[in-house]
Backbone as numpy.savetxt, mean C-alpha at the origin, in Angstrom:
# Nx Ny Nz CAx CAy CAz Cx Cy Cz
10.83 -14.06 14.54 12.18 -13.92 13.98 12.48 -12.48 13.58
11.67 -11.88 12.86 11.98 -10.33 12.58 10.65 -9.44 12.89
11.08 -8.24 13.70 10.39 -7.30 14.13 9.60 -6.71 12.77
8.48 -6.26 12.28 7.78 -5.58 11.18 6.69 -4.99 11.91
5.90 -4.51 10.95 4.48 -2.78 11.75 3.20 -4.15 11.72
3.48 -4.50 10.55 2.38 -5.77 10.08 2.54 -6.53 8.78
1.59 -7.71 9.45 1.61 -8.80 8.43 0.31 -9.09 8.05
0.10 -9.10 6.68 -1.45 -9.68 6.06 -1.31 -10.41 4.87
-2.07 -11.71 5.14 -2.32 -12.38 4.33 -3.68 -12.15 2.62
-3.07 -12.19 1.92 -4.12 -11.83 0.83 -5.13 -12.93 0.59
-6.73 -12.65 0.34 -7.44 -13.51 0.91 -7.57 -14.53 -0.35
-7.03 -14.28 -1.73 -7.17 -14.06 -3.15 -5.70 -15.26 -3.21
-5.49 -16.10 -3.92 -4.81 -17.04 -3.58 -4.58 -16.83 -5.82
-3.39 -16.27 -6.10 -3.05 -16.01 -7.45 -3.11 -17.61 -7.63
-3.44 -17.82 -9.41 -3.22 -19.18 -9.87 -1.49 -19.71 -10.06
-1.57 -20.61 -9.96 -0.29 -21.28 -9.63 0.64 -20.65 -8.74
0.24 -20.32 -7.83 1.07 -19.42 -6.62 1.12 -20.03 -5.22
2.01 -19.48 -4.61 1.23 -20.31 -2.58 0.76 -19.16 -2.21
-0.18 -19.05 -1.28 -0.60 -18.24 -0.60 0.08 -16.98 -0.64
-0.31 -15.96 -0.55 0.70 -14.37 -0.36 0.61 -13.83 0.39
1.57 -13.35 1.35 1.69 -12.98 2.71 2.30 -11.52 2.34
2.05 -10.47 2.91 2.80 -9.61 2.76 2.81 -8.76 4.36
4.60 -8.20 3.91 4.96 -7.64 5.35 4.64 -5.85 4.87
4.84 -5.47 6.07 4.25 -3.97 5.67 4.88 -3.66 6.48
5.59 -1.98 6.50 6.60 -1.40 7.03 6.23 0.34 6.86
5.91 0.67 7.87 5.05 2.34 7.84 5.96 2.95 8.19
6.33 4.15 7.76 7.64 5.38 7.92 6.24 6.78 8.21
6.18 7.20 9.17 5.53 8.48 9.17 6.98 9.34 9.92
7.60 9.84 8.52 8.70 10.30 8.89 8.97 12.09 8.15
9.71 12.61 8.21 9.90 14.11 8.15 10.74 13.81 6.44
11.86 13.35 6.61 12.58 12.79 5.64 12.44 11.85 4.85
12.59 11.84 3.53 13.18 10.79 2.42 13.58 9.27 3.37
12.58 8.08 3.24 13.31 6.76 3.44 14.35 6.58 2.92
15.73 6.02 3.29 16.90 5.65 3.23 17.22 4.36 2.48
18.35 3.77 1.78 18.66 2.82 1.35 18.18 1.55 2.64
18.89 1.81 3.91 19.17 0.67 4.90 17.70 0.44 5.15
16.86 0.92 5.08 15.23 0.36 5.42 14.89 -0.48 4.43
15.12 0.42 3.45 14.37 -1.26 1.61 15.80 -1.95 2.23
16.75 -2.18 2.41 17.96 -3.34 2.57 16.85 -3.97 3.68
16.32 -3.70 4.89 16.63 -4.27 5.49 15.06 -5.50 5.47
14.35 -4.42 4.64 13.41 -5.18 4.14 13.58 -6.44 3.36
14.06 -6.06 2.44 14.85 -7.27 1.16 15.61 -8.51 2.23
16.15 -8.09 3.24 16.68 -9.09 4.35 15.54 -10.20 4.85
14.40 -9.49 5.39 13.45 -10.16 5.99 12.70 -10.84 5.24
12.39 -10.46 4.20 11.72 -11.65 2.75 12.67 -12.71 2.69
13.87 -12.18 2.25 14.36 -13.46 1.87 15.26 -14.58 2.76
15.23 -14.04 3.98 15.24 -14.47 4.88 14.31 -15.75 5.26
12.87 -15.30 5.18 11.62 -16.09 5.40 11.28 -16.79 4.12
10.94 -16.23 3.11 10.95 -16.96 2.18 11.70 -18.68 1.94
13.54 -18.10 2.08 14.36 -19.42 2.27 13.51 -20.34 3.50
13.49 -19.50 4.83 13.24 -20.56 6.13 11.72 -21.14 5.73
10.66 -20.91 4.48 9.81 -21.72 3.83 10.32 -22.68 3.38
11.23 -22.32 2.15 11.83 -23.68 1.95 12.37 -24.97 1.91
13.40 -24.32 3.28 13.75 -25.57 3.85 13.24 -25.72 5.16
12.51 -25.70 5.73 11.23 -26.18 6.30 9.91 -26.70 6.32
10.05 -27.66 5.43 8.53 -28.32 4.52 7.88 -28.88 5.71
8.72 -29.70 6.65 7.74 -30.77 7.49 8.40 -29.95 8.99
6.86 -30.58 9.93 7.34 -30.17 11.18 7.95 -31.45 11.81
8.94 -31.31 12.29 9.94 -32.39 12.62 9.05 -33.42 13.80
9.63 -34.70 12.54 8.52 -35.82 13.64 6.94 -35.82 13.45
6.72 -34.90 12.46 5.35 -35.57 12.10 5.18 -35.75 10.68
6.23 -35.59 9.78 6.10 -36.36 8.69 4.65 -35.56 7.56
4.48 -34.16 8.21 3.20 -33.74 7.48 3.64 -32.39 6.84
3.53 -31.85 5.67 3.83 -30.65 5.24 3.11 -29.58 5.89
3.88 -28.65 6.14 3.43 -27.72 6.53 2.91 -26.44 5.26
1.84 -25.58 6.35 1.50 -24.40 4.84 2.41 -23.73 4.25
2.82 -23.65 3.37 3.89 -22.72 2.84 3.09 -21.41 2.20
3.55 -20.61 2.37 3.43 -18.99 2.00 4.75 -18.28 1.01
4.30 -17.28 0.05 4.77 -16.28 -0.67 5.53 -14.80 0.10
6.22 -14.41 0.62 5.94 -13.94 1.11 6.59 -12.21 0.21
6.08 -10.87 0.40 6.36 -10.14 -0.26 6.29 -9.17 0.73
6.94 -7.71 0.35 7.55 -6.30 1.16 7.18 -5.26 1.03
5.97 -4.22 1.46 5.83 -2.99 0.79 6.09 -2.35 2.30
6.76 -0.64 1.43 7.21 -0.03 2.69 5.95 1.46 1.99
5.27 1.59 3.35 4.34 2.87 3.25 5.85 4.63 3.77
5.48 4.98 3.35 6.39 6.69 3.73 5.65 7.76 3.37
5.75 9.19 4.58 4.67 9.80 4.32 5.84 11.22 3.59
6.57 10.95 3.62 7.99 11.78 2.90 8.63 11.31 1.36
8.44 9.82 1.28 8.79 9.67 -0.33 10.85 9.07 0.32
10.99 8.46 -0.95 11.99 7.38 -0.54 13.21 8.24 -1.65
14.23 7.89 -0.88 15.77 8.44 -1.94 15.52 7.53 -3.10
16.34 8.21 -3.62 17.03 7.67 -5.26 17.59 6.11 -4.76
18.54 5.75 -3.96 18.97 4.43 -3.81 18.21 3.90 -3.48
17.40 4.43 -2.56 16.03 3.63 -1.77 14.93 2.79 -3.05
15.00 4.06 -3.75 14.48 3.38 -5.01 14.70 2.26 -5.82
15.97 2.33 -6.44 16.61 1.82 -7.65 16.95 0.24 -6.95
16.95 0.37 -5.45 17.22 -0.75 -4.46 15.86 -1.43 -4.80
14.96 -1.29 -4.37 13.41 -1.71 -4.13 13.08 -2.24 -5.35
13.62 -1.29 -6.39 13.22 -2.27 -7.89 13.46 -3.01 -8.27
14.82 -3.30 -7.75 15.96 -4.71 -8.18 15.61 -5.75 -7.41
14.77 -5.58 -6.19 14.59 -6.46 -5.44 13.38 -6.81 -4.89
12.05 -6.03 -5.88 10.95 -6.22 -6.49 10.13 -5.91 -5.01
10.41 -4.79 -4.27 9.82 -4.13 -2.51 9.27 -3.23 -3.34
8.28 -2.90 -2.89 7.61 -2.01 -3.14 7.34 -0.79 -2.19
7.19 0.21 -2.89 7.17 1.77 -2.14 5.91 2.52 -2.44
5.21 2.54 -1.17 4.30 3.25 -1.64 4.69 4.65 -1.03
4.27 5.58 -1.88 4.64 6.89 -1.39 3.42 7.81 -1.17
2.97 8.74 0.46 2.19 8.93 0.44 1.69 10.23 1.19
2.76 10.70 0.11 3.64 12.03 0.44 2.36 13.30 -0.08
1.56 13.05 -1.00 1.32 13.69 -2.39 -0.02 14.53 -1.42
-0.86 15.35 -1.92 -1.75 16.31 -1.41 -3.06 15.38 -1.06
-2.90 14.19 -2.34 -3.97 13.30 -2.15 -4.15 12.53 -0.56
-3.18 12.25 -0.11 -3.54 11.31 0.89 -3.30 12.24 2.24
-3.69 13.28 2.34 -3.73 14.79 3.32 -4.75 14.13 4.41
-5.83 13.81 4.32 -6.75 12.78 5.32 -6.28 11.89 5.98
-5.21 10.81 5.40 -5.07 10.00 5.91 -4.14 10.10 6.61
-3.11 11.18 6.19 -1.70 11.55 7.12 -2.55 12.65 8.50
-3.53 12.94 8.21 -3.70 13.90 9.25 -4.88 13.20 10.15
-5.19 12.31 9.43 -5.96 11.02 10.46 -4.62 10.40 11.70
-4.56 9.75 11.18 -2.84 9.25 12.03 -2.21 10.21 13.08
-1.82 11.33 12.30 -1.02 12.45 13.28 -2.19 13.06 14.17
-3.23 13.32 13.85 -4.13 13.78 15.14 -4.19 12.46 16.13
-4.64 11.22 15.60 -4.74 10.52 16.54 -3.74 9.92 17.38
-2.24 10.25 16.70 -0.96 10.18 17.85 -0.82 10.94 18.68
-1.14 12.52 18.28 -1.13 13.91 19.08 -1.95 13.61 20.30
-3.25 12.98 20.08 -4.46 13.19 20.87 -3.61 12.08 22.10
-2.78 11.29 21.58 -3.08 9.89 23.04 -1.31 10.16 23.31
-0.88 10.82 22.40 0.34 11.31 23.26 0.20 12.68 24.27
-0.56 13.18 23.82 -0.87 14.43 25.46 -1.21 13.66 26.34
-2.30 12.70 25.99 -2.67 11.86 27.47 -1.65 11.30 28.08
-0.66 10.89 27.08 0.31 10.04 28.50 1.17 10.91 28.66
1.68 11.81 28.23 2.47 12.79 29.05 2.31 13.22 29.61
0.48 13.33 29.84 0.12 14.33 31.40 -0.32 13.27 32.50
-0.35 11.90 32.22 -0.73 10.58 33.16 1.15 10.43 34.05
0.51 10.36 34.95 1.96 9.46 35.31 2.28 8.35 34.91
4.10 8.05 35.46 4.86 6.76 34.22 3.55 5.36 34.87
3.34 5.53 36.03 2.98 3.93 36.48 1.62 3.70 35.98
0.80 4.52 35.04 -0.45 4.47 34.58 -0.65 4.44 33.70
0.34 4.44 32.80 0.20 4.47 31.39 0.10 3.66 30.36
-1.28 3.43 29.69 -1.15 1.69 29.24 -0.01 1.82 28.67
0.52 0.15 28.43 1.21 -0.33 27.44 1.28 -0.07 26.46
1.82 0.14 25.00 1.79 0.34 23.82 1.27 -0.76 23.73
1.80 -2.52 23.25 0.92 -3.27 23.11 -0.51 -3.88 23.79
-0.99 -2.85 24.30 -2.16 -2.63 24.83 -2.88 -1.94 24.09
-3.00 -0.99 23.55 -3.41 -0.27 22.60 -3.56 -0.71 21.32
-2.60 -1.93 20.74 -2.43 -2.04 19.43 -3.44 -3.29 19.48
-3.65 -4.01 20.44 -4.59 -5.32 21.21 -5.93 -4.78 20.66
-6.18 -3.38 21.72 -7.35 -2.89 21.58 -7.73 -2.48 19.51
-6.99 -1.88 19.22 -7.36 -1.67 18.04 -7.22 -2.55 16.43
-6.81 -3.89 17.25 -7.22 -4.75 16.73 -8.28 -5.30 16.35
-8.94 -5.49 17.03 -10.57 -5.91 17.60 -11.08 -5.36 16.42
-11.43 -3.87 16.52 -12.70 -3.44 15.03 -12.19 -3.75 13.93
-10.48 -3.81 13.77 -10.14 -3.33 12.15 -9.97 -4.96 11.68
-9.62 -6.14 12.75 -9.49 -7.13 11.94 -10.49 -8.18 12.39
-11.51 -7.76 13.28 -12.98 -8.05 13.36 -12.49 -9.41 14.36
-11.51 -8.89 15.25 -11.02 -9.93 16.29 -11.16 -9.51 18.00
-11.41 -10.04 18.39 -11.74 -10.32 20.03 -10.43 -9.80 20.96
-10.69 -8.76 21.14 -9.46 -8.29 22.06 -9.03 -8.38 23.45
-10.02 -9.22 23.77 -10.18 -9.72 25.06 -10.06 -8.38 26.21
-10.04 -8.81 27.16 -9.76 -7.11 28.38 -8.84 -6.33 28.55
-8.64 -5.49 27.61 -8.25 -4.38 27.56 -8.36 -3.55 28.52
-7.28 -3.04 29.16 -7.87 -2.13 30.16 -7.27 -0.52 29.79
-8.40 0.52 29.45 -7.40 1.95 28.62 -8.54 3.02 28.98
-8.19 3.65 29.44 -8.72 5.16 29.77 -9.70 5.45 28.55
-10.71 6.40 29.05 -12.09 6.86 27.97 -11.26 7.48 26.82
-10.31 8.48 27.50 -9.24 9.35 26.94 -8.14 8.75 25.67
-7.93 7.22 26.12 -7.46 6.42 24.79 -8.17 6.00 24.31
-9.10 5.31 24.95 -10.40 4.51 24.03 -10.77 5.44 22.61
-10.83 6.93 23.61 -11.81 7.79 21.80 -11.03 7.88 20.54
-9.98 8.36 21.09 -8.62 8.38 19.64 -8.84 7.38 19.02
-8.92 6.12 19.44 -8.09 4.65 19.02 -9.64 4.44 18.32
-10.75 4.80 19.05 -12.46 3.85 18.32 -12.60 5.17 17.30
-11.98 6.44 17.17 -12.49 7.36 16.01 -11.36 6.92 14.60
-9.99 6.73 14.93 -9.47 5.98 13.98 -10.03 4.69 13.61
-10.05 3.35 14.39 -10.42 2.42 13.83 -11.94 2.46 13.18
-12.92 3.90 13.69 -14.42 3.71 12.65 -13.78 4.39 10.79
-12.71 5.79 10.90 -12.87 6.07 9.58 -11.72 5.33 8.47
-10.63 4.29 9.16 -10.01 3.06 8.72 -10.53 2.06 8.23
-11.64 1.77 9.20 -12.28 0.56 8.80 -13.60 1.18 7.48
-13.86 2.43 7.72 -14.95 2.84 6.71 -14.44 2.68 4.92
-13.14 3.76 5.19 -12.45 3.90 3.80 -13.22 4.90 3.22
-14.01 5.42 3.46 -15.07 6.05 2.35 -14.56 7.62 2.52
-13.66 8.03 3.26 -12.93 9.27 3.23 -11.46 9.35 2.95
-10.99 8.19 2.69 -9.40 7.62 2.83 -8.90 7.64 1.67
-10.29 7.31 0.84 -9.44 6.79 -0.61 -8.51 6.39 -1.38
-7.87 5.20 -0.41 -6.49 4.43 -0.81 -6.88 3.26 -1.04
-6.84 2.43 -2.07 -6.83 1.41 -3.01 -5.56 0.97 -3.43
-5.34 -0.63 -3.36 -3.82 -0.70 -3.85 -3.99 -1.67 -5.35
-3.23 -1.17 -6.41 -3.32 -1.89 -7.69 -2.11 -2.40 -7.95
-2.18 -3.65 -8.67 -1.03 -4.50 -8.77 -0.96 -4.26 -10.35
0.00 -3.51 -10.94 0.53 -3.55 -12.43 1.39 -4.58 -12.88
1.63 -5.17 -13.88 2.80 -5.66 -14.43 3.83 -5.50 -14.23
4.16 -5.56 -12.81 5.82 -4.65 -12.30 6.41 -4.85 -11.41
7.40 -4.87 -11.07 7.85 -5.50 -9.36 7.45 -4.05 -8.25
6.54 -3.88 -8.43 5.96 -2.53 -7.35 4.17 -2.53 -7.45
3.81 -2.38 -6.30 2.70 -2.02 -5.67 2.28 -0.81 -5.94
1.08 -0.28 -6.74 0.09 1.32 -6.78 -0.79 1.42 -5.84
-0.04 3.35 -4.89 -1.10 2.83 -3.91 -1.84 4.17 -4.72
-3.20 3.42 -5.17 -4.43 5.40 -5.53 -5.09 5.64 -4.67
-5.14 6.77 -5.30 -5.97 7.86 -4.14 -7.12 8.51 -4.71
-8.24 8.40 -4.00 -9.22 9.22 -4.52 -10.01 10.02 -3.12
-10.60 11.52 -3.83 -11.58 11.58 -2.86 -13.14 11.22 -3.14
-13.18 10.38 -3.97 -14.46 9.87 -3.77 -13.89 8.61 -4.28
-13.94 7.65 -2.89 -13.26 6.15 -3.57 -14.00 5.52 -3.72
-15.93 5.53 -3.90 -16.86 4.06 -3.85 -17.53 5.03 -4.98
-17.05 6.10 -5.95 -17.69 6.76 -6.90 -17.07 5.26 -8.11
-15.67 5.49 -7.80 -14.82 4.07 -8.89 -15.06 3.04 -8.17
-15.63 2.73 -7.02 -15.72 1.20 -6.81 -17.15 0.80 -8.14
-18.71 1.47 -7.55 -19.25 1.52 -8.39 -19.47 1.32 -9.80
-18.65 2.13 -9.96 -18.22 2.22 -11.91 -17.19 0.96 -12.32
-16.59 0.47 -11.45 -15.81 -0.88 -12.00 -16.70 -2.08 -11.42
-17.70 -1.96 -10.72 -18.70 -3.06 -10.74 -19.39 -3.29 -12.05
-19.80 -2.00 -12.24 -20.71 -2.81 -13.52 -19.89 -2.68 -14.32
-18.44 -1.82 -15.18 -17.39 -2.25 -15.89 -15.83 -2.73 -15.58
-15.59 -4.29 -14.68 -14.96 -4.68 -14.48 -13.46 -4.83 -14.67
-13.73 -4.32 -15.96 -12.55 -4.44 -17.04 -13.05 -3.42 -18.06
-11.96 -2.14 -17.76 -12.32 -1.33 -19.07 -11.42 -0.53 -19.08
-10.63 0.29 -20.09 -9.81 1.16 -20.95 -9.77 1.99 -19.80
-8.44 3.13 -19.64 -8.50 4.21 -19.00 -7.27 4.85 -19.63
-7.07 6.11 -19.50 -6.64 7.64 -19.82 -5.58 7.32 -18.82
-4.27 7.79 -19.34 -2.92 7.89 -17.82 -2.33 9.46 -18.54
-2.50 10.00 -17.52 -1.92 11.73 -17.25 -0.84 11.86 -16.31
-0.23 12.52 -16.51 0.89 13.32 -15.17 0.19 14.66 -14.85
-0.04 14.65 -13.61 -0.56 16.04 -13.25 0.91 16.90 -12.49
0.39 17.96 -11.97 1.22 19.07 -11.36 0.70 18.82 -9.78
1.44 18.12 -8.98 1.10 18.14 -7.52 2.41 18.35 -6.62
2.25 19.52 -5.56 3.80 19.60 -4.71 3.79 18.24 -3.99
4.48 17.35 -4.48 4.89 16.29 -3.83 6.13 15.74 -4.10
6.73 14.72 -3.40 8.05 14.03 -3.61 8.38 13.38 -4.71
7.33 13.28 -5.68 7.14 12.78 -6.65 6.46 12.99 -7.80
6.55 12.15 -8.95 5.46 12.34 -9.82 4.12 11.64 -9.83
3.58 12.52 -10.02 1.48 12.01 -9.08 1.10 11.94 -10.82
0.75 11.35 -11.11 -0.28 10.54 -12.77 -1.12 10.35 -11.66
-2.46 10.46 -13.01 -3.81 10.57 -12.57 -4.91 8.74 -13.70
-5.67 8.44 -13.21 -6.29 7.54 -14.19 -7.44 8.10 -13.91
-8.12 7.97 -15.25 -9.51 8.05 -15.43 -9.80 6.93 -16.50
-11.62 6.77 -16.29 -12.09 6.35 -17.51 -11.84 6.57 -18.94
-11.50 5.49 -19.84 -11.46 6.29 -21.34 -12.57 6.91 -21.61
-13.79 5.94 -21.64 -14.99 6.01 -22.34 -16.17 6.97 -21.47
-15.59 7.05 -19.89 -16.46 7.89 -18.90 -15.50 8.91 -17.96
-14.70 9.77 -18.64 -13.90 10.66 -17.27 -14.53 10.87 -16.37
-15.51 11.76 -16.66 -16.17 12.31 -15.24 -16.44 11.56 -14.49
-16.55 9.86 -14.55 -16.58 9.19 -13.81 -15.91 8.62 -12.36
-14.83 8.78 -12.23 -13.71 8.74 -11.37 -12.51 9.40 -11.58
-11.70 9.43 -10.41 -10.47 9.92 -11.07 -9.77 9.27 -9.94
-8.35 8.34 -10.49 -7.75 7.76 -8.92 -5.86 8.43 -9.27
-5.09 8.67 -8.35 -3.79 9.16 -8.73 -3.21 8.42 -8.05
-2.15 8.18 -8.47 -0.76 7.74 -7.62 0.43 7.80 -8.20
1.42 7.60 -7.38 2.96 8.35 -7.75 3.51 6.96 -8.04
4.67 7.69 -9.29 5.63 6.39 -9.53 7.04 6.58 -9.27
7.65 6.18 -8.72 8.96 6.27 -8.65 9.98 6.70 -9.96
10.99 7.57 -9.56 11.42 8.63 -10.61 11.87 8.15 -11.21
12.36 7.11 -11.08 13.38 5.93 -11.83 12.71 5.80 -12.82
11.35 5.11 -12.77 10.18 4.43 -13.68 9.64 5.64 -14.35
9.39 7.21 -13.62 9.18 8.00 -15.06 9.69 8.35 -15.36
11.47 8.70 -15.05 12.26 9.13 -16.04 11.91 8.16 -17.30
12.02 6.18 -16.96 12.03 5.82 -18.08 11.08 5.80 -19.14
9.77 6.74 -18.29 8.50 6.27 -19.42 8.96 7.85 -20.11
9.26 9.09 -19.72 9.18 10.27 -20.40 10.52 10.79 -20.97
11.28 9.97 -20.84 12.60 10.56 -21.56 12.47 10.15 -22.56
13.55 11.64 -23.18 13.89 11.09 -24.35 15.51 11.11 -25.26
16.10 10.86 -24.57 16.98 10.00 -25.05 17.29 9.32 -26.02
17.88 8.94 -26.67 18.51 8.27 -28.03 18.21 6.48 -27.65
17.33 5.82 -28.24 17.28 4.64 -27.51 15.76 4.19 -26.62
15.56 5.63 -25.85 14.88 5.07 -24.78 12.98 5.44 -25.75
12.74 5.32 -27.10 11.34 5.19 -27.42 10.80 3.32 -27.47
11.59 2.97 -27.45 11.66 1.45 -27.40 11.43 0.67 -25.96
11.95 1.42 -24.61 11.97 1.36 -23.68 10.66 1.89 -23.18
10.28 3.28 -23.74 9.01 3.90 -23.40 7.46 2.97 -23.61
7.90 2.27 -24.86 7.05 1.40 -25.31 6.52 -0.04 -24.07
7.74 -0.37 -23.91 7.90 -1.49 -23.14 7.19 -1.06 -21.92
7.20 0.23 -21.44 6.91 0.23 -20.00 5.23 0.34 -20.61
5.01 1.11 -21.41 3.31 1.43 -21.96 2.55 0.15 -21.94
3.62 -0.82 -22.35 2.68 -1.77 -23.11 2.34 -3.13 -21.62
3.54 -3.11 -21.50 3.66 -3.90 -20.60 3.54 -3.65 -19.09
4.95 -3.28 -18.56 4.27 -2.33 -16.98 3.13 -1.82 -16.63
2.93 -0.87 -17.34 1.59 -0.10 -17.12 0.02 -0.50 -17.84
-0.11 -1.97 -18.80 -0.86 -1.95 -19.67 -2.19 -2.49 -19.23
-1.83 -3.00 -17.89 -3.22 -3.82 -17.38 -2.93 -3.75 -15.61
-3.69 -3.04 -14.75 -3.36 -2.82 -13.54 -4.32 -3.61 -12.93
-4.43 -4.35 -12.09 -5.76 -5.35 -11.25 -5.46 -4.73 -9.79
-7.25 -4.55 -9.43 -7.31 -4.40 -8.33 -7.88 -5.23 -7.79
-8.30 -5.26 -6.50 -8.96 -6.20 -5.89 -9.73 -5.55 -4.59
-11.09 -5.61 -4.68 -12.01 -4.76 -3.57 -12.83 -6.00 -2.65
-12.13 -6.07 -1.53 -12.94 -7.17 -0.79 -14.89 -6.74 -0.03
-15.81 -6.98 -0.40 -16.74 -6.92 0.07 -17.32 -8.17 0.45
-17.47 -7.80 1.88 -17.53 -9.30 2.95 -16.87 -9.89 3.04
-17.20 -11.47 2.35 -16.19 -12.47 1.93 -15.94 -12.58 0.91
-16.40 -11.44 -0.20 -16.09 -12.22 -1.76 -14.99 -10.89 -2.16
-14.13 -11.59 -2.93 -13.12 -10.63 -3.39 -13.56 -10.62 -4.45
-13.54 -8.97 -5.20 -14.24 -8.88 -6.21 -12.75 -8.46 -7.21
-12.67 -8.43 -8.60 -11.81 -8.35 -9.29 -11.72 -6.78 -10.15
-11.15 -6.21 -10.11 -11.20 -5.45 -11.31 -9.77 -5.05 -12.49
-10.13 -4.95 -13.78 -9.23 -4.71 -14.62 -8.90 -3.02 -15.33
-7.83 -2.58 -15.02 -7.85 -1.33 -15.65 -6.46 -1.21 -16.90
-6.91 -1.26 -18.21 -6.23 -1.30 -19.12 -5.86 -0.21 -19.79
-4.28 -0.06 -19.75 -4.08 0.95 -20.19 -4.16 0.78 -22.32
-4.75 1.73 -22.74 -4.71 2.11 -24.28 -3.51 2.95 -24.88
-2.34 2.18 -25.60 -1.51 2.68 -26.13 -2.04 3.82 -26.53
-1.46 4.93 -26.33 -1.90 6.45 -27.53 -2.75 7.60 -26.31
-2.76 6.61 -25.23 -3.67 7.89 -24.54 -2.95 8.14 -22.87
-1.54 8.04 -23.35 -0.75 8.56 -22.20 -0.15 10.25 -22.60
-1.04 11.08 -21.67 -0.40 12.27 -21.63 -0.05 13.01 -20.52
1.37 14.16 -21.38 2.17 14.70 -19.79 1.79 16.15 -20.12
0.87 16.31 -18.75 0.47 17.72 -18.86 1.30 18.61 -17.51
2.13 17.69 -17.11 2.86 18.28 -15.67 4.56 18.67 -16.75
């Protein structure tokens, strides 16, 4: 029914929830995402969502079918407008922005490996040139540990496509982690050492952390988390939409009450979730009233 980059199911099934499906929507673009992309996102949720609803049984067999959650995050390697924003919040899409100095690996993972298999087909002739969904077949296989059956693609695509899908599927240079806060938006962090904090939230699952605004040339504002009780231990960043820190750092007549609300609540307990193998492992990162500082 609607065209999207991808769909993944979360393996983690929230209590009293249906299943959670989420659509994903990648912008590796020059410019600011636009209002009409989060619109058109917000279309396709609730679009599907409803056609859950009223579609319980498959007609003539009298048996319920699975029903799913379904939810919207849009990745951008440029950072999203002001409407794009204020849109996405009202309608609880999420933006990850991944614009910032931190995620420099992963944007230049991607763009080399488009560069590399777009020379090849511009110097192949038109009648030789795999398919695009030939390629996406093939690089299926390692990253979602599925059978791609015969593929047929030049040594010349094969290397691009098997050197992305080994340091994708590794993560251990990528350092993107996504945390779910108290909020209608998705945190995507970034670290360059991302199994230094996997580590350290194994053996403390749930523990206190430090929220900073740092100084980074990006589209946004980049806050940093660390340990309360162990800084040197990790450090993960990610950007929040301007909307959300105007409201945590202004100050305004009114808005210390508001500041509160986002401290206590939005930002006060972030869960991640690190799948190793089959077991999804949990972690809690709580923010401590009193230890939010703006050093940007």
């Amino acid at each position: 029914w609607h065209q999207v980059d991808a769909l993944g199911q979360f393996r983690y099934v929230p209590p009293f929830s249906l299943p959670v499906r989420l659509f994903v929507e990648a912008k590796y673009v020059a410019t600011k995402v636009q209002l009409h992309t989060v619109r058109n996102g917000h279309g396709v949720i609730h679009d599907v969502n409803e056609g859950e609803i009223t579609t319980l049984t498959a007609p003539g067999t009298g048996r319920p079918r699975t029903r799913y959650r379904y939810s919207y995050a849009i990745f951008s390697t440029a950072g999203f407008s002001p409407a794009a924003q204020d849109y996405a919040l009202a309608h609880q899409i999420s933006l990850i922005d991944l614009s910032a100095p931190d995620f420099d690996v992963l944007r230049n993972l991607v763009k080399d490996t488009a560069d590399a298999i777009h020379a090849v087909l511009k110097a192949s002739l038109a009648t030789e040139r795999p398919k695009v969904r030939d390629m996406r077949t093939y690089l299926r296989g390692p990253l979602l540990e599925m059978d791609p059956g015969h593929v047929e693609l030049p040594d010349s695509i094969r290397g691009p496509l098997d050197f992305l899908a080994q340091a994708l599927y590794s993560r251990s240079q990528l350092g993107l982690v996504l945390a779910f806060p108290a909020a209608p938006f998705v945190l995507g962090l970034a670290s360059d050492d991302l199994y230094s904090f996997v580590d350290y939230a194994r053996e403390h699952p749930t523990h206190a952390v430090r929220l900073r605004r740092v100084n980074q040339p990006a589209s946004h504002p980049v806050w940093e988390l660390r340990s309360a009780q162990h800084p040197e231990a990790y450090a993960l960043r990610f950007g929040l939409p301007e909307r959300v820190e105007k409201w945590i750092v202004a100050q305004d007549e009114g808005m210390p009450s508001r500041t509160r609300y986002v401290k206590r609540s939005m930002l006060s307990t972030m869960t991640l979730y690190w799948m190793h193998e089959e077991h999804a492992q949990t972690f809690q990162l709580r923010y401590e009233p009193g230890e939010l500082r703006l050093d940007g």
